[in-house]
N, C-alpha and C positions, 0 to 999 in steps of 0.2 A: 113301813120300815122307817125308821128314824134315822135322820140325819148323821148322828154317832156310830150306827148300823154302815152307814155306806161308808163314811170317813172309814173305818177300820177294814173294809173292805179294800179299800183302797189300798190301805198299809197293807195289807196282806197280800194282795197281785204285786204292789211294789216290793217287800220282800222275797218273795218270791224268784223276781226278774231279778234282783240284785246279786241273789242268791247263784243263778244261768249264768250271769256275768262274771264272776268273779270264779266261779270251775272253769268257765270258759277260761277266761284269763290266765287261768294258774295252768291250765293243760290240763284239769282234772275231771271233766264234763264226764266223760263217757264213763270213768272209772267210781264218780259218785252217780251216778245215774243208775248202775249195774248194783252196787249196793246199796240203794235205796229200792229198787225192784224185790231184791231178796228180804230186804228187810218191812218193804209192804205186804210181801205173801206171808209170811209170820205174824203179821199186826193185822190184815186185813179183818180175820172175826172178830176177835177184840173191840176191835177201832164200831167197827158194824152194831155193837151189839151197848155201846156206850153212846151210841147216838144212837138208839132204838130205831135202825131200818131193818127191817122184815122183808123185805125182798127189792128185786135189781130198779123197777122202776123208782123205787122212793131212795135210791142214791141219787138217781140224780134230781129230784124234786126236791131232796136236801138241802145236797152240796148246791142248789141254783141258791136256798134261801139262807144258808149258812154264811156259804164263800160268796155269791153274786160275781162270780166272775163270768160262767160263763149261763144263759137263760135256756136251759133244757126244754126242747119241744122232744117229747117220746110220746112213741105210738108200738103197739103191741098187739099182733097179727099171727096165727096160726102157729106160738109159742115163740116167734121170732120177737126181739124188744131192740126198737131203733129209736136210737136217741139222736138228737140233730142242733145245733145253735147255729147260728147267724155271728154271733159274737161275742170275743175272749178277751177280757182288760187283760190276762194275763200276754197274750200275743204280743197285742197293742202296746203293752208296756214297754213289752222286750224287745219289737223290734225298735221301737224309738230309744232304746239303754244298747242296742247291738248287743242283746245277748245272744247267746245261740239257743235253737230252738229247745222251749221248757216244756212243750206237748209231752214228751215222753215221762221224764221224771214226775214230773208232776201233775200228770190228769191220766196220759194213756197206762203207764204200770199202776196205778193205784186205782184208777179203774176193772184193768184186767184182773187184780189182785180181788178186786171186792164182785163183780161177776163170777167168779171161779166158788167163790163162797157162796154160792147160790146156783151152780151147775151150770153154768154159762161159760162159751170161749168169746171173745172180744174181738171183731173186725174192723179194723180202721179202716173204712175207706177215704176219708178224706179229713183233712184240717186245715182250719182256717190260717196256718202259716205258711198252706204251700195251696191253698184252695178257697173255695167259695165259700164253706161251711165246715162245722166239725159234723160230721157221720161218722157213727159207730151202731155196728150192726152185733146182735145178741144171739147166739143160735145155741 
């Protein structure tokens, strides 16, 4: 990965969080959150099919090498697909900007949006803004 590669990565978690902040800020968090949920389950094939992922494992072996935000460890077990990381610049960002938490809008619906598109429901069990790790379990 080249240097210009993580540099823009960087801009990209940082827009991101600035982005939490300032819905936060405006009182609008939940009410853009809810319409970017609706408006990821409309774009989710699309979006899938433009970055040629072929099925749930390779989003997040993508999104690890695309965004680097967060390093996907998945493991895939009796048609179950658990993906796990250790760690999110996107969090890290936010909580040092005090945004409010961007797991949802930005990795959990657009997750669930692109699982769905491949016959999958999305279980959160845990995230690294309220936890040890992001877990999300695939059934």
């Amino acid at each position: 990965m080249t240097d210009e590669t993580k540099i823009l990565q960087l801009f990209y978690a940082a827009a991101l969080s600035d982005a939490a902040y300032h819905y936060g800020r405006h009182r609008v968090f939940d009410k853009v959150t809810q319409e970017k949920k609706e408006q990821q389950v409309f774009s989710a094939k699309r979006q899938l099919s433009q970055l040629g992922i072929e099925g749930l494992t390779d989003v997040y072996k993508r999104f690890s090498q695309i965004f680097g935000c967060a390093l996907w460890s998945i493991e895939e077990k009796n048609g179950v697909i658990t993906a796990s990381s250790n760690s999110c610049l996107l969090c890290a960002l936010a909580r040092k900007q005090g945004s409010p938490q961007p797991c949802r809008p930005f990795c959990i619906n657009p997750f669930t949006a692109y699982a769905a598109e491949f016959g999958y429901e999305l279980d959160v069990q845990e995230t690294l803004w309220d936890g040890e790790r992001c877990l999300f379990v695939h059934r």
